[in-house]
C-alpha positions as CSV (number, residue, x, y, z in Angstrom):
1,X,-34.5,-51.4,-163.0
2,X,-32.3,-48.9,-161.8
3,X,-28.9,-49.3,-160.9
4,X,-26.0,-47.2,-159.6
5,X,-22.8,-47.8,-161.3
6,X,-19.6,-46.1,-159.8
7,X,-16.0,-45.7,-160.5
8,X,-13.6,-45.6,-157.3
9,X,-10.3,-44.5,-157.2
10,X,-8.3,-46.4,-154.2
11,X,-6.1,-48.6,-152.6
12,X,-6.6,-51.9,-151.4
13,X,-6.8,-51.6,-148.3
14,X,-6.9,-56.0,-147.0
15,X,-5.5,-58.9,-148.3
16,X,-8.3,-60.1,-151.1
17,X,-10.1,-63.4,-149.8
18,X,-11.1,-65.7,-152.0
19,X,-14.7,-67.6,-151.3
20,X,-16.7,-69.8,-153.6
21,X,-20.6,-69.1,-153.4
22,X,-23.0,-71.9,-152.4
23,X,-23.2,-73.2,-155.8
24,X,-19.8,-73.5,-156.3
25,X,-18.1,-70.5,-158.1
26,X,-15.5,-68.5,-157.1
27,X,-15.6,-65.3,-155.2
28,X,-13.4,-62.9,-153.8
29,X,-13.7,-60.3,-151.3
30,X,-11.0,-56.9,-150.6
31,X,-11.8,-53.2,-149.3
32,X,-10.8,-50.3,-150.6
33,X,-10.0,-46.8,-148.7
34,X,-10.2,-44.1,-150.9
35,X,-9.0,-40.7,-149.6
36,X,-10.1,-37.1,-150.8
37,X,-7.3,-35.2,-151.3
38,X,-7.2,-31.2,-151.4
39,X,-5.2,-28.4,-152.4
40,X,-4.9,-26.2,-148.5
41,X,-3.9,-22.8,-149.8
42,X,-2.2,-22.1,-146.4
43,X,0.0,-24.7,-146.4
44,X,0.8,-24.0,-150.4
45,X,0.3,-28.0,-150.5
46,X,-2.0,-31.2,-150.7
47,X,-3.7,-32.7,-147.8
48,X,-5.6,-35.9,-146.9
49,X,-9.3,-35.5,-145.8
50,X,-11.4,-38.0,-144.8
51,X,-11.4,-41.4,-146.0
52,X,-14.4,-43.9,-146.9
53,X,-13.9,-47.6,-147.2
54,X,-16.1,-50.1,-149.4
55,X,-16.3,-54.1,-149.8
56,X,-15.6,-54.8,-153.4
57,X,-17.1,-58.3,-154.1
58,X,-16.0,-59.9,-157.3
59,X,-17.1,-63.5,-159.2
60,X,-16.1,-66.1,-161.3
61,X,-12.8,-65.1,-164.0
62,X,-12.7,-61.6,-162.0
63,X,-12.8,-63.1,-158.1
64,X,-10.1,-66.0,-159.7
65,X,-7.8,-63.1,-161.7
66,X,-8.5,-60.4,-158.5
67,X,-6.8,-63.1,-156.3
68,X,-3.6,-63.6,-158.5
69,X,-3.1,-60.0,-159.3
70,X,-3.8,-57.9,-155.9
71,X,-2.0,-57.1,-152.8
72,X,-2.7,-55.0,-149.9
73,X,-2.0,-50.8,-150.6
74,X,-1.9,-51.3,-154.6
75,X,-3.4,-48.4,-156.4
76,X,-7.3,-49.4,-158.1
77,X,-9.6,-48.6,-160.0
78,X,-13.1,-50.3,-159.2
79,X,-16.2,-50.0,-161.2
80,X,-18.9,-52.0,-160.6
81,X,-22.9,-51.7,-159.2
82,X,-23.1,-49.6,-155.3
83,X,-25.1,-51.7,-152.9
84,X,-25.8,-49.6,-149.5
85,X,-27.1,-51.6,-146.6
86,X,-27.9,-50.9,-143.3
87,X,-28.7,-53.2,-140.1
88,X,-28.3,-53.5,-136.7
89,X,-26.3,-55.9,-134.5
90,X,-26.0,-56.3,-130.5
91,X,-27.9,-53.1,-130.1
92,X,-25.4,-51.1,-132.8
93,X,-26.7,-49.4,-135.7
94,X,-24.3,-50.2,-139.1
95,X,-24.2,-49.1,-143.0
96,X,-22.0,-51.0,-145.1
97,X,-21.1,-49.5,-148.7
98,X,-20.6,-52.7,-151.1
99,X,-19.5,-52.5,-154.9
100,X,-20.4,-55.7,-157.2
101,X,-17.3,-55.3,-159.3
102,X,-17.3,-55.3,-163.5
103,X,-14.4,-54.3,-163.5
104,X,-11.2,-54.3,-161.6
105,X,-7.6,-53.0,-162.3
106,X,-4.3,-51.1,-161.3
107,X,-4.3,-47.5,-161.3
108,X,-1.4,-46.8,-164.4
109,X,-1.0,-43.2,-163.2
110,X,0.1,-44.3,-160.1
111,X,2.5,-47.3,-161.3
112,X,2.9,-49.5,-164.0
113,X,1.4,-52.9,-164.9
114,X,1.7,-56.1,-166.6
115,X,-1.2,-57.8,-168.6
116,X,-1.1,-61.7,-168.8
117,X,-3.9,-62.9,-170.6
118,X,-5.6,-65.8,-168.7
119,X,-7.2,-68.9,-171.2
120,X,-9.7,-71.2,-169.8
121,X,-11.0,-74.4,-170.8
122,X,-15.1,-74.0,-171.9
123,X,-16.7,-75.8,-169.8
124,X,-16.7,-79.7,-170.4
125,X,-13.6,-79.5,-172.0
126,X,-10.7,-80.7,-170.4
127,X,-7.1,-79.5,-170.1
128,X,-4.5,-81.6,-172.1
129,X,-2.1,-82.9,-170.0
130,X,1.5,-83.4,-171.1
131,X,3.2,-86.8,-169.9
């Protein structure tokens, strides 16, 4: 099977939400805007051109670490499978642009970053609790 694997380059764009899925893992939910930028020889500078917005959806460790690390107009860097559906609703034709997220993180040449390494119990074990 064929899939389509992109890299964006963005912002976020909302607050993430964080969901759980009907059997009970977490999910998380954010767009992105990315903007295509270009040198106008007039002006002797950059200027915006159009921008296109997509639904990154993330699961499990990534939805749980997208929630505690993001905040609306941070600087991404998305990669993940491209999903492109289209429907209608109340008469209105619609095309959404979804990425299934591998892999999410800050855009270092736009800021810096710290890494905190997030452990997790396997599953059936339980966390020691201190008294």
């Amino acid at each position: 099977m064929n899939e389509t694997v992109v890299t964006v380059v963005g912002n976020a764009a909302s607050a993430v939400e964080a969901k759980t899925t009907a059997a009970g893992h977490p999910a998380a939910r954010l767009r992105l805007a990315t903007t295509v930028r270009r040198y106008d020889e007039r002006q002797g500078g950059w200027t915006d051109a159009h921008t296109s917005f997509y639904t990154v959806w993330a699961f499990r460790a990534l939805a749980e670490n997208l929630v505690a690390s993001v905040t609306i107009g941070e600087p991404l860097v998305v990669q993940g499978r491209l999903r492109v559906r289209q429907g209608e609703r109340d008469g209105q034709r619609w095309t959404s642009a979804d990425i299934e997220a591998t892999a999410i993180g800050h855009d270092l040449a736009r800021g810096t970053s710290a890494f905190v390494r997030v452990t997790r119990p396997l599953p059936g074990q339980e966390e020691a609790v201190s008294p």
